[in-house]
VMD Tcl script that draws the C-alpha trace (Angstrom):
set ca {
  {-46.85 -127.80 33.15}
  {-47.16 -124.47 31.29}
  {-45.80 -120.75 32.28}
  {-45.97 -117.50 31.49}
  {-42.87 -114.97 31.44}
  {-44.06 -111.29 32.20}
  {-40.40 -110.77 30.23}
  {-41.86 -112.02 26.83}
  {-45.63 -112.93 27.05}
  {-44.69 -116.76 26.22}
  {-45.82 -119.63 27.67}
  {-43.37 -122.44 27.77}
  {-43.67 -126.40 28.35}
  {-41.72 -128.76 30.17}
  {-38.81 -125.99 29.54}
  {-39.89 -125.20 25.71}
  {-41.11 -121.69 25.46}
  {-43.72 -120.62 21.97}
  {-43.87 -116.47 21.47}
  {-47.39 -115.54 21.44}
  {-48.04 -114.34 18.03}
  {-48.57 -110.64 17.97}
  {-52.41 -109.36 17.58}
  {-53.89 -108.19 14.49}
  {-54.60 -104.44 13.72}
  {-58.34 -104.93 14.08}
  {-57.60 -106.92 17.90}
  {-54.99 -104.51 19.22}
  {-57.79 -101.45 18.72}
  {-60.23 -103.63 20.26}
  {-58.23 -104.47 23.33}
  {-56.63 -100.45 23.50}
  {-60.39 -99.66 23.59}
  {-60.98 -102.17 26.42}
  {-57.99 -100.77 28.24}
  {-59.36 -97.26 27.82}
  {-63.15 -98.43 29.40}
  {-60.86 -100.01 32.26}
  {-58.85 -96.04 33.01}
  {-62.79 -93.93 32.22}
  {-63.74 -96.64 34.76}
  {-61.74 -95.53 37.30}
  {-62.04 -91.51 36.84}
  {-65.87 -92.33 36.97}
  {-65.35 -93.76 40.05}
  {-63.21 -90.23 41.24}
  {-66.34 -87.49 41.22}
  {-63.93 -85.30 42.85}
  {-61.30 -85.58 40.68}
  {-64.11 -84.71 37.70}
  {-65.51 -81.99 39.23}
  {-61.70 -80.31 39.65}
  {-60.98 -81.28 35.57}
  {-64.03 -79.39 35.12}
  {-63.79 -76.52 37.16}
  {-60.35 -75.94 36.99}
  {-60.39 -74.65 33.33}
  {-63.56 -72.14 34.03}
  {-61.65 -70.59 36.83}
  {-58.67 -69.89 34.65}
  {-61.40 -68.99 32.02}
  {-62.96 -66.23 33.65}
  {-60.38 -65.24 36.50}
  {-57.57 -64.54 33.38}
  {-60.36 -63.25 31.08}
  {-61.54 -60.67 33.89}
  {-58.21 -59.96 34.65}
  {-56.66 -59.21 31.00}
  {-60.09 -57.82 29.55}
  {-57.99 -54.46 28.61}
  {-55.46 -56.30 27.28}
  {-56.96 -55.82 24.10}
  {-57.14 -51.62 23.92}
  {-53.14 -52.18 23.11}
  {-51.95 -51.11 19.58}
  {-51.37 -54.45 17.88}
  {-53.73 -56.83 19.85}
  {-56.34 -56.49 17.18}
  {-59.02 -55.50 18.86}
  {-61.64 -58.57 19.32}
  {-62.99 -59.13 22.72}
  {-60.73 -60.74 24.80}
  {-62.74 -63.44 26.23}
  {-62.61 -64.57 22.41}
  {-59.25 -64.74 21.96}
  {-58.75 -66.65 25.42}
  {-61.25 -69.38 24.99}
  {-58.68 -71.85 22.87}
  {-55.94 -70.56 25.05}
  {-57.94 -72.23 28.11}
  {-58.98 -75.23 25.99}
  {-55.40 -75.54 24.65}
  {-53.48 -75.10 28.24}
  {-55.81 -77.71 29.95}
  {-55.06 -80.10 27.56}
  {-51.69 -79.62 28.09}
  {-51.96 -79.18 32.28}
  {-54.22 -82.75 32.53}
  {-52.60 -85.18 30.05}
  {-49.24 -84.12 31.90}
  {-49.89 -86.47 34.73}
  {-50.91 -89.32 32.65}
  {-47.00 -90.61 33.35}
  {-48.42 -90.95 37.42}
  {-51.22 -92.98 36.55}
  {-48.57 -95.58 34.57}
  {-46.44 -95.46 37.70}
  {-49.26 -96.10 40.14}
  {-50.11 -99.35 38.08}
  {-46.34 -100.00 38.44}
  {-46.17 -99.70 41.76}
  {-49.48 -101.80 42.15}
  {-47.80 -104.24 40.46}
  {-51.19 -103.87 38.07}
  {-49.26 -103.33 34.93}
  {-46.83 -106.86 35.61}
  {-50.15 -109.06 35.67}
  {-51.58 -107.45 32.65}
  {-47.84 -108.62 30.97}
  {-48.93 -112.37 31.68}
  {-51.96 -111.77 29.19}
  {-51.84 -111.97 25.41}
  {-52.99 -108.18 25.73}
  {-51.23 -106.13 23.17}
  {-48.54 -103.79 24.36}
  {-49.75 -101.05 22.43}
  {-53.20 -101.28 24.34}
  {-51.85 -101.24 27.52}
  {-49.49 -98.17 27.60}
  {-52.11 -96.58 25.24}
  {-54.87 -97.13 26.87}
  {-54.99 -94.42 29.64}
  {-53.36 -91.87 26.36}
  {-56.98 -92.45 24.67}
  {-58.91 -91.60 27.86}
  {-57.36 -88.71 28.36}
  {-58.04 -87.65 24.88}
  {-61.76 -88.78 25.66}
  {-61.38 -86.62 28.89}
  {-59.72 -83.82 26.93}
  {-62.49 -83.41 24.48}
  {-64.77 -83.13 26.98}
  {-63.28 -80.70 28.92}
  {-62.79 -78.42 25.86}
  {-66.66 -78.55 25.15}
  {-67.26 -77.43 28.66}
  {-64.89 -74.48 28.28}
  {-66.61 -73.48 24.42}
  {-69.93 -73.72 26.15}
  {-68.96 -71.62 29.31}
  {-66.97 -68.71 27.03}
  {-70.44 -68.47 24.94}
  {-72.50 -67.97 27.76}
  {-70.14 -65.24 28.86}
  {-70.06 -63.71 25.67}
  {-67.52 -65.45 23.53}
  {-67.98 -65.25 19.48}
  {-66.90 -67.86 17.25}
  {-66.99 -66.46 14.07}
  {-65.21 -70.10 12.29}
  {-68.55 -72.27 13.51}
  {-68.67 -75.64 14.10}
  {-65.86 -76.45 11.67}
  {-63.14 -74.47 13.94}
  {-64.52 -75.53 16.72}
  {-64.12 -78.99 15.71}
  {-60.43 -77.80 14.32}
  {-59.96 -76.39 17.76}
  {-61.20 -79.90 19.27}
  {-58.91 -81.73 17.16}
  {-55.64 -79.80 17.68}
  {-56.09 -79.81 21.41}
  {-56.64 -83.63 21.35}
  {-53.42 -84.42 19.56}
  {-51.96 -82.20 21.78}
  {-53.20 -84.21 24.79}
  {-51.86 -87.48 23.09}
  {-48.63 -86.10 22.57}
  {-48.16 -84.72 26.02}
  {-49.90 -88.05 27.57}
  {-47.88 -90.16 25.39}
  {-44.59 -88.35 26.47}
  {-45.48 -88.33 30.17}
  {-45.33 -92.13 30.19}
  {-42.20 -92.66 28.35}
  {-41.17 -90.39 31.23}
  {-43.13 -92.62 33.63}
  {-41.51 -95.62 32.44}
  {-37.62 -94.59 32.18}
  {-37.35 -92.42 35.92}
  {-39.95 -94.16 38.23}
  {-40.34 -91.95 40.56}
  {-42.95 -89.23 41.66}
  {-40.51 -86.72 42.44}
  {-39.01 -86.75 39.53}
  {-42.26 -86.98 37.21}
  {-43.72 -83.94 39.48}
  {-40.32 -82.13 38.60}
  {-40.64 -82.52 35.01}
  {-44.34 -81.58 34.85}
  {-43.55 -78.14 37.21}
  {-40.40 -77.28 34.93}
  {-41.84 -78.06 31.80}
  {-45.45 -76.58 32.39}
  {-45.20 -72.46 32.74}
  {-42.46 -71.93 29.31}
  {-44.83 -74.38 27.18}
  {-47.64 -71.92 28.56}
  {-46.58 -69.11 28.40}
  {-43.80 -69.14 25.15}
  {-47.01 -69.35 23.74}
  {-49.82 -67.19 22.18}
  {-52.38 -68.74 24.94}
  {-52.71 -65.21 26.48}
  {-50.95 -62.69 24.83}
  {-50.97 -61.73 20.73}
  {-47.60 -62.90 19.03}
  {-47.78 -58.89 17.56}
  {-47.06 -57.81 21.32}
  {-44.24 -60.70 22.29}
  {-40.50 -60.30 22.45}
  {-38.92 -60.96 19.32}
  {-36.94 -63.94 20.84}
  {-40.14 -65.72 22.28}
  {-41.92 -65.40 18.93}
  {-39.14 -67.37 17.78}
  {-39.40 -69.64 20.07}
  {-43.03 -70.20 20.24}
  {-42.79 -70.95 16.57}
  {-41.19 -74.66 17.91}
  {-43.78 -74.97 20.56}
  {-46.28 -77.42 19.87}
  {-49.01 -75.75 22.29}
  {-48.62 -72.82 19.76}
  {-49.19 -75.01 16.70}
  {-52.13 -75.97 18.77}
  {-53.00 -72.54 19.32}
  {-52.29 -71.29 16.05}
  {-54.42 -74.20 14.58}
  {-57.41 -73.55 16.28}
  {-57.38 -69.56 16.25}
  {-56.76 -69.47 12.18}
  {-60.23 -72.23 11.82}
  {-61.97 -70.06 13.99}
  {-61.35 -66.70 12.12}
  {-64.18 -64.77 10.18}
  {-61.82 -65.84 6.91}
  {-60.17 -69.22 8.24}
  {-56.41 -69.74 7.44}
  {-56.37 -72.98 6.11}
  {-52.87 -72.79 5.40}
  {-51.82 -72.75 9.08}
  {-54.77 -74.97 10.08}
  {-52.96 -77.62 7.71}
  {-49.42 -76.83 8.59}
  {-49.90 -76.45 12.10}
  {-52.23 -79.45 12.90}
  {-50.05 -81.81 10.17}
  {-47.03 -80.83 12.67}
  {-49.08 -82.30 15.64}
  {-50.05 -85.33 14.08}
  {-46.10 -86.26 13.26}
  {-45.09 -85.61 16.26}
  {-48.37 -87.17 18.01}
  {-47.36 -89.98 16.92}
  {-43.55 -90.07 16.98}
  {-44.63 -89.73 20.96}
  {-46.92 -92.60 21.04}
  {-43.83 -94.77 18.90}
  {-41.69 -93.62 21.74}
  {-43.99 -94.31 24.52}
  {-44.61 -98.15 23.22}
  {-41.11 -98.63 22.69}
  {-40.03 -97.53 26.62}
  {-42.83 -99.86 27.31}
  {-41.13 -102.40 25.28}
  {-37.86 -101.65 27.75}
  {-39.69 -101.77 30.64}
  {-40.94 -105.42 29.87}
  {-37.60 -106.71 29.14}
  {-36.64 -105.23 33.05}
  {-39.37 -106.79 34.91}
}
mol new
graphics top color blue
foreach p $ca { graphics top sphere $p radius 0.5 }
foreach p [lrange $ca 0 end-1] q [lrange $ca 1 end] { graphics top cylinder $p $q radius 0.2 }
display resetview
């Protein structure tokens, strides 16, 4: 009689057990893009919860951009519109706001005991805790298309094109990996909702706002220019702003963005390895 072990993902024998042999590239992005159907499933199913994601960002869009339009008559702004300068500061901090919470979706399936089943299946790991990190990407993308739309039919300019908008697209999605990707290592080591909601609250406003999301760097505190120089929402800022210039800065584009993508993915390789820890607990 055979059996599975949620522990390992063997099956064992009249007491022998045989370690399933680990999936090939080509099958673990195959089943991670299975996984990901499964979590757009479920948001599809939520029109609520879209229509917030969506509406959300175009609040902050026009509520900050009506309320900081002088903003830009100060010496040392530089003197573009400031609905221009605000559009990848919305696009950047929803990225950052909705992939935050992808750590309560892992805990739900927890909870649900959802997660445990999937462990009984020759699934790869990978896909599972990465599954829900694509989506939001997916979701992310989306969202920051809506916003670019919205800003040009209020007035926006985009003097970079489609290449920095697609620069702009890009940064905010590896920002929304690294955040989701981080939010369920977090998800997986403290369990809880209270604690997860305490993280997200405490972490959310200084990643914002030691930032250049609303304000020109020329016009910040010396010491938060500093710091913002560490904050990965800035590289993502900083990323899409210099591809979107009349005369785009390549050299931060590349600098900025190649920062993301290390660090991207040092998040996902920490995310699959508190999965790994997790399994070993159940």
């Amino acid at each position: 009689m055979s059996a599975i072990s949620p522990k390992t993902g063997t099956t064992g024998t009249a007491g022998a057990t045989v370690k399933a042999a680990p999936a090939a590239p080509g099958a673990a992005l195959t089943q991670t893009w299975y996984m990901t159907q499964r979590q757009l499933m479920a948001v599809w199913r939520q029109p609520a919860y879209l229509l917030i994601t969506l509406v959300q960002p175009v609040i902050w869009l026009f509520l900050f951009g009506g309320l900081f339009r002088r903003v830009v008559e100060l010496p040392g702004f530089g003197g573009a519109s400031y609905l221009d300068y605000l559009v990848p500061g919305v696009v950047v901090m929803s990225a950052l706001s909705s992939n935050m919470w992808a750590g309560m979706g892992t805990l739900e399936e927890i909870e649900r005991g959802t997660l445990n089943r999937f462990l009984t299946t020759p699934v790869s790991r990978a896909a599972l805790i990465n599954g829900n990190v694509v989506s939001q990407g997916l979701s992310t993308a989306l969202q920051s298309v809506v916003i670019v739309a919205l800003g040009r039919l209020g007035g926006a300019d985009y003097p970079g094109g489609v290449v920095g908008l697609l620069v702009l697209f890009v940064a905010s999605v590896l920002l929304g990996t690294l955040v989701g990707a981080f939010s369920n290592a977090m998800g997986m080591l403290v369990r809880q909702r209270e604690s997860i909601i305490g993280i997200n609250t405490f972490l959310l406003l200084p990643l914002t706002f030691l930032s250049s999301a609303f304000m020109a760097p020329a016009l910040m505190p010396p010491w938060m220019r500093h710091v913002a120089d560490f904050n990965p929402v800035n590289w993502a800022l900083v990323a899409g702003r210099s591809a979107m210039a009349d005369t785009p800065d390549w050299g931060g584009v590349l600098s900025r963005g190649g920062a993301l993508v290390v660090v991207a993915v040092a998040a996902v390789w920490l995310s699959t390895r508190t999965f790994r820890s997790y399994q070993k607990s159940v």
